[in-house]
N, C-alpha and C positions, 0 to 999 in steps of 0.2 A: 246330501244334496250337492257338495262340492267336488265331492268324488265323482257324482256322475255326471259332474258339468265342465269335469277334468277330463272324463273318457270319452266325452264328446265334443271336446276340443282335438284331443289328439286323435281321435279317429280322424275328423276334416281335415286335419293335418297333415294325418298318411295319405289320404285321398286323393291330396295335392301339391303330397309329392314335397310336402317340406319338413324340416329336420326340426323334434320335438328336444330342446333340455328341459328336464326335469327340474324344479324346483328342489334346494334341498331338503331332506328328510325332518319334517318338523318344524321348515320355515313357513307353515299355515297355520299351526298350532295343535294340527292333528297327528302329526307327529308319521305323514303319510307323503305320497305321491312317488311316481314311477320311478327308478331308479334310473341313474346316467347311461349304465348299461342295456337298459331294455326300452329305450331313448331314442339310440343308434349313434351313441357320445361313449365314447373309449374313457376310463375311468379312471386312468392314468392324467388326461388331458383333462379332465372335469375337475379332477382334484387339484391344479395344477393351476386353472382358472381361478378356482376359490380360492387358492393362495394368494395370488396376484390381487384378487381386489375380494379379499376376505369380510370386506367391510360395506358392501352395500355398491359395490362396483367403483369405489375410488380408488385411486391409485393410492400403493402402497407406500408409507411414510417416509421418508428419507433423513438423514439429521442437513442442518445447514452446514455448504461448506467452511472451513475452517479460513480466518481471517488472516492475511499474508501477516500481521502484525501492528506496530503502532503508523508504518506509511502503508499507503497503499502501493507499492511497488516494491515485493518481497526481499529483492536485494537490499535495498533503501534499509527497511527495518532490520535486516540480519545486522548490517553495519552500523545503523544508529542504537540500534539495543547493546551492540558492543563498546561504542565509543563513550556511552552514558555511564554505563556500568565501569569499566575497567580506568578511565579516564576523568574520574569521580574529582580527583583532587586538581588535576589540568585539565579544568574539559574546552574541548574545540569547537563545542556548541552550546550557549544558550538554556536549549531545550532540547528536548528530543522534537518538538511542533517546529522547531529552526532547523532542524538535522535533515527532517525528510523535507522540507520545504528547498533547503538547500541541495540535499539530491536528487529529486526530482525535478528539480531547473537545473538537470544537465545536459548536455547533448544526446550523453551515452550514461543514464542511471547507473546502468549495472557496469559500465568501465570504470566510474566514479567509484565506486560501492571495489570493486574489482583490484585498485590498485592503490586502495587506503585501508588495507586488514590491518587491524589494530593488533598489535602483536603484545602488546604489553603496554604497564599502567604508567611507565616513567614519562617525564615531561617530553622530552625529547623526541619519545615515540611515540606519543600522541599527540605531538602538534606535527608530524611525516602522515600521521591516520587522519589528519584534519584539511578542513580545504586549502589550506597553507603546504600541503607536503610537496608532493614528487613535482617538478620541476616540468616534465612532460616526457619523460626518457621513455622507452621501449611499447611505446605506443601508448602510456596511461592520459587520463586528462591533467593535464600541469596545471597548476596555481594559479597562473595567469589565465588561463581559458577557463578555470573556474573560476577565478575571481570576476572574469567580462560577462561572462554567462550569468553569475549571479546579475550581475549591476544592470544587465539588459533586460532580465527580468524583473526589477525592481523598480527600477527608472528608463523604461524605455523612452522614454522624451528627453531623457539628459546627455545617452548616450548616441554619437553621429556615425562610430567607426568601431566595429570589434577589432579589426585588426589595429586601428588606432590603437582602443584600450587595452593590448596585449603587448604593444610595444612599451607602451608609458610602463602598466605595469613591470615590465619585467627591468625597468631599471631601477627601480626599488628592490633593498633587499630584503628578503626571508628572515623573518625571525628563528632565531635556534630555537625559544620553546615559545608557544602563544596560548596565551588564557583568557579566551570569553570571556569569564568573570572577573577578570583583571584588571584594576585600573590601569590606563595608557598616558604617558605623558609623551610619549617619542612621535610627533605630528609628522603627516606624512608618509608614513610607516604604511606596509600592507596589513601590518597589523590593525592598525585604527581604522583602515576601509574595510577592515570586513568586518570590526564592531558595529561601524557603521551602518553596512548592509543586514547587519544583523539588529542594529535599531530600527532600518526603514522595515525589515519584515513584520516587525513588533507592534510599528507602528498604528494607532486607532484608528486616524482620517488622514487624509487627501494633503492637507496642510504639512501633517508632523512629517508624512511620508516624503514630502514633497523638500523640507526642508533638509530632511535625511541625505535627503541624495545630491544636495547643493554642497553639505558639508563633506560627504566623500570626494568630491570635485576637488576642494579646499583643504581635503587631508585633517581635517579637525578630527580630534579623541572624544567622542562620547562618553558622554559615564555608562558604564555594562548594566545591560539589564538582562540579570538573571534569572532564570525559574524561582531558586531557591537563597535570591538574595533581596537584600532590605534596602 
């Protein structure tokens, strides 16, 4: 019966002039119907078709792409997976959730990311790989425009002037080596504004955050709040 209600479909079909594909062979359960070739379907292109949506005409499965890493801005994570890792004993961030928070509130992520390659684990060279390093020489983001840039993202209602806060900054000096985890007694210090900024990122509510950013104003030393400290 379905064969011949197959051969009177595609006849109407030829009749009028329109192009018959064949079901595949045993997709009725009869194990039957016209072939792609006697169709007027190239069998090449037939096979080719059932590759592509092998499964009942959906398109063909794909994997998900691959996650740039722990930031979402793949430079971000190459540079925060290395500062973490290598910079274990002086680290220059926190956390790795303070690292890409910190590089992606910059102007230029991947300049940031760019002209702070950790090169090794000693103190000294990882607080140059931290947001304390390069000064701003040969075109990198300097310590002061990341230090303003963090605080304008932090505390945009405290700050009135980035070029202000790049001056102020930049008469404070540099620490030779600086540790996130480290307690600070040296007030004033760049070093305790960016604990600081790195307590207001930490921070839970409106209040703590809020009070964060009065104390970078005032140059007060936080106690470090670490990942993997008590």
């Amino acid at each position: 019966m379905r064969a011949r209600r197959a051969a009177a479909c595609a006849f109407a079909a030829w009749v009028s002039g329109c192009q018959v594909v064949a079901p595949l062979p045993g997709a009725d359960g009869e194990g039957g119907g016209p072939s792609a070739e006697s169709a007027g379907v190239d069998g090449d292109a037939a096979a080719s078709d059932a590759g592509d949506a092998g499964d009942g005409g959906q398109e063909r499965w794909a994997p998900p792409p691959q996650e740039t890493g722990p930031c979402e801005i793949a430079a971000c994570s190459a540079h925060c997976a290395r500062s973490m890792d290598l910079c274990e004993l002086t680290p220059q961030y926190p956390s790795v959730e303070a690292c890409c928070a910190v590089c992606e509130a910059m102007p230029s992520p991947a300049g940031y990311a760019g002209c702070r390659a950790v090169e090794s684990g000693d103190p000294a060279g990882c607080t140059v790989a931290g947001p304390l390093g390069p000064a701003g020489d040969a075109g990198c983001v300097g310590r002061c425009e990341a230090m303003c840039a963090l605080y304008a993202a932090v505390c945009p209602r405290e700050l009135a002037d980035i070029a202000a806060c790049e001056a102020r900054c930049a008469l404070l000096p540099a620490p030779q080596v600086f540790d996130a985890c480290g307690s600070l007694t040296a007030e004033g210090s760049l070093g305790c504004s960016t604990q600081q900024i790195y307590a207001a990122l930490g921070a839970i509510d409106k209040k703590e955050r809020d009070k964060a950013c009065r104390d970078i104003l005032q140059g007060r030393c936080p106690k470090p709040a670490c990942a993997d400290s008590d």
